[in-house]
C-alpha positions in Angstrom: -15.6 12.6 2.0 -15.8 12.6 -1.6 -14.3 8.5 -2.9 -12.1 10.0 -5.3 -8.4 10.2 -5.4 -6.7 13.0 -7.6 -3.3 12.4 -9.4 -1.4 15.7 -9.9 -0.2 16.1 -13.9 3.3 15.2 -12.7 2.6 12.2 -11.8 0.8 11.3 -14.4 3.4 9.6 -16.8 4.9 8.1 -13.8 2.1 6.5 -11.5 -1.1 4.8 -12.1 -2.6 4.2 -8.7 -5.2 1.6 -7.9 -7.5 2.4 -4.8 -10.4 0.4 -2.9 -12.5 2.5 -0.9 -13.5 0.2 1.9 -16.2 0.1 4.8 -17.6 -2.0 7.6 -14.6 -3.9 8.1 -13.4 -5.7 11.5 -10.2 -5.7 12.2 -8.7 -8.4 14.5 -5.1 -8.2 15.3 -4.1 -11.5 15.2 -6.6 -13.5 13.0 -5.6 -17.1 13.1 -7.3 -17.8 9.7 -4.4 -15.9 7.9 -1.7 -18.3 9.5 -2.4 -21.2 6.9 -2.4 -18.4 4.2 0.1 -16.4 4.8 2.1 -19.7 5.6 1.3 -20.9 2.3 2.5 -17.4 0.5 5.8 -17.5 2.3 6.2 -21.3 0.8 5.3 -20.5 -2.7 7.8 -17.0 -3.0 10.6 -19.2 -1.3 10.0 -21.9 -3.7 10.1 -19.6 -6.8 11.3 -15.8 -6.1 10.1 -13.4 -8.3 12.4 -11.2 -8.7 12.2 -7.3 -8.1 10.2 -5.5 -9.8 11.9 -3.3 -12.7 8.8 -1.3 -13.5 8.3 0.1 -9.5 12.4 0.7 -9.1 12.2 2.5 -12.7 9.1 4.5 -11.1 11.5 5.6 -8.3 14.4 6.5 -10.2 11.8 8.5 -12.6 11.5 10.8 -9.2 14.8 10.7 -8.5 15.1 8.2 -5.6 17.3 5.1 -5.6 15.3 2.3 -4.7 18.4 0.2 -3.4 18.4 3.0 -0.6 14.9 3.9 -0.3 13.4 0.0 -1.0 9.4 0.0 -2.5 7.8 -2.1 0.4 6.6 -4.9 -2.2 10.8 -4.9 -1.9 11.0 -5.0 1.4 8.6 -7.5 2.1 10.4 -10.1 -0.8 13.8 -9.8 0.6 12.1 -10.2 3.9 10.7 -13.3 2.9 13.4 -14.4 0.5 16.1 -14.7 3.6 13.3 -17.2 5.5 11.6 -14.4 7.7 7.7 -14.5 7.9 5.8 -11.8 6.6 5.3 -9.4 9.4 2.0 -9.6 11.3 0.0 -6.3 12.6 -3.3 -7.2 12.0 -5.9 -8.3 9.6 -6.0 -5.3 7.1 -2.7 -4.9 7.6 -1.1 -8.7 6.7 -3.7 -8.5 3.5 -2.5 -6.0 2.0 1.0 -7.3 2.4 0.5 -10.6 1.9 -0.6 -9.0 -2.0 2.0 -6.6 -2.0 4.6 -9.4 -1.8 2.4 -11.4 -4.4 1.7 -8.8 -6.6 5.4 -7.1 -6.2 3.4 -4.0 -6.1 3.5 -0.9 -3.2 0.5 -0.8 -1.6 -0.8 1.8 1.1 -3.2 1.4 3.3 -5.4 4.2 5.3 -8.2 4.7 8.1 -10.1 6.9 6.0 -11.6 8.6 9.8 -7.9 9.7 10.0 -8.3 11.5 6.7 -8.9 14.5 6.3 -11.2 15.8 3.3 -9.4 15.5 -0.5 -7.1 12.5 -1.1 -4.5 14.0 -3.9 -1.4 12.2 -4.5 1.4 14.4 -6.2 5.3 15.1 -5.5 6.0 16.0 -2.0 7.3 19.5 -1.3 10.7 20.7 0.1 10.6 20.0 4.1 7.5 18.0 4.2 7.2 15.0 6.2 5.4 13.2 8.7 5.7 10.5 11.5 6.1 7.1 10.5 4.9 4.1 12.1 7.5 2.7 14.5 10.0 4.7 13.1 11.0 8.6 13.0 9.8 11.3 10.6 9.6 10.2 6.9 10.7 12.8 4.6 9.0 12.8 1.1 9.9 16.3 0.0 10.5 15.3 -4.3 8.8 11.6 -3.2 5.7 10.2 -4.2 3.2 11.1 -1.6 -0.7 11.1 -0.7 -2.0 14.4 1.1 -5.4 15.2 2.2 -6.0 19.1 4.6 -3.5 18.0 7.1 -0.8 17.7 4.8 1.2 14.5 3.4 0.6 11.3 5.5 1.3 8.4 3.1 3.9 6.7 0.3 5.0 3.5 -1.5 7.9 3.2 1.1 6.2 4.0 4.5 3.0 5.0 5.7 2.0 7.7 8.8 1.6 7.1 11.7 -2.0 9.4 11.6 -3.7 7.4 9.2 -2.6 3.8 10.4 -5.3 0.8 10.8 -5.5 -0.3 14.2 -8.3 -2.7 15.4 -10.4 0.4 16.1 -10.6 0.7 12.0 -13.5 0.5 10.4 -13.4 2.0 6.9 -10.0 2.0 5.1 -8.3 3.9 1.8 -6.1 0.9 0.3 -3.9 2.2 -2.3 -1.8 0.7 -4.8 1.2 2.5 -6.4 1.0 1.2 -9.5 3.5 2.6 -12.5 2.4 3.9 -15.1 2.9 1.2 -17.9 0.7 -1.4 -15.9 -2.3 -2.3 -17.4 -5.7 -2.1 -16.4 -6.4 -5.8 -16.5 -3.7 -6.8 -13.9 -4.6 -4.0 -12.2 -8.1 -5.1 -12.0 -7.6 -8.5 -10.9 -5.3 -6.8 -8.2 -7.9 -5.2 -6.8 -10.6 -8.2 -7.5 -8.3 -10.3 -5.2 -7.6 -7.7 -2.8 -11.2 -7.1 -2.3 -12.1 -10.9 -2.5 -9.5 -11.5 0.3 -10.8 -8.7 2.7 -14.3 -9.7 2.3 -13.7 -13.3 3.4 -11.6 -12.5 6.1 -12.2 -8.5 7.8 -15.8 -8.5 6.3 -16.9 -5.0 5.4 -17.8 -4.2 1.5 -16.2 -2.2 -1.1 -18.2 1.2 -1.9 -15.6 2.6 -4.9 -13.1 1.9 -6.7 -10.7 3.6 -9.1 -8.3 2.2 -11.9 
């Protein structure tokens, strides 16, 4: 599989995704070295709450979805975290990437790349598409933000498919952040320079592409 992402021209003015291409990772479900950290990124967004992001709920309205009913999951996560939960825990790959979502206040997705299948484009979904979500029922993303390889959509910045999940079986993983459009390279870099860093130290595995 070819490590390149395409961004269809409608998106464009709207989204500028980040993406690691990761492999030889080791994903533990509960890996008690994120407890400290995780602990210690609850702490800090309790003691001073960013706020929502206006750039990702303008990127929503910009497609037409209200993102008071159809929350980003950088959102999600802060309002999760905000009323004194802890950040849900899945597994390694899995709590990184929230644990910088909620940091960041950036979407992220994130992929096993040996669910997917051939080109990665994301674009606009199309009337009637959808897919199965994970824990939950189909997700709907005709006129939504969407990733699609062959098999048709399986990912967005509100909920991810059930296909292309990371389980403990992962070993190479798409993570994807749904950046808008405005953001600047430079934050987006040291996004993905700390999601990488944070990976490597604790689900091993190296970076082998990455796109800005």
């Amino acid at each position: 599989m070819e490590a390149r992402l395409t961004l269809a021209p409608e998106l464009a003015s709207i989204v500028r995704p980040a993406v690691l291409w990761w492999a030889g990772a080791v994903v533990i479900e509960h890996e008690p070295r994120l407890d400290p950290l995780l602990r210690d990124a609850e702490y800090r967004v309790r003691a001073n709450p960013p706020s929502e992001s206006a750039e990702v709920r303008t990127m929503y309205k910009r497609v037409g979805i209200d993102p008071t009913k159809t929350r980003p999951s950088n959102e999600a996560l802060l309002r999760r975290v905000r009323k004194g939960q802890s950040l849900p825990r899945v597994n390694a790959l899995v709590d990184i990437v929230n644990w910088c979502s909620v940091e960041f206040q950036l979407p992220y997705g994130l992929y096993d790349l040996a669910q997917v299948r051939g080109a990665v484009t994301m674009r606009l979904g199309q009337p009637g598409e959808e897919y199965a979500g994970i824990r939950k029922d189909a997700v709907h993303v005709g006129g939504r933000i969407t990733l699609v390889d062959d098999e048709g959509p399986f990912g967005n910045p509100t909920s991810d498919s059930a296909r292309t999940m990371v389980t403990a079986a992962t070993t190479d993983a798409l993570v994807v952040v749904y950046a808008p459009a405005g953001t600047e390279a430079g934050r987006l870099g040291h996004v993905l320079d700390t999601t990488a860093s944070r990976i490597t130290g604790i689900a091993g595995g190296r970076e082998t592409a990455r796109q800005l």
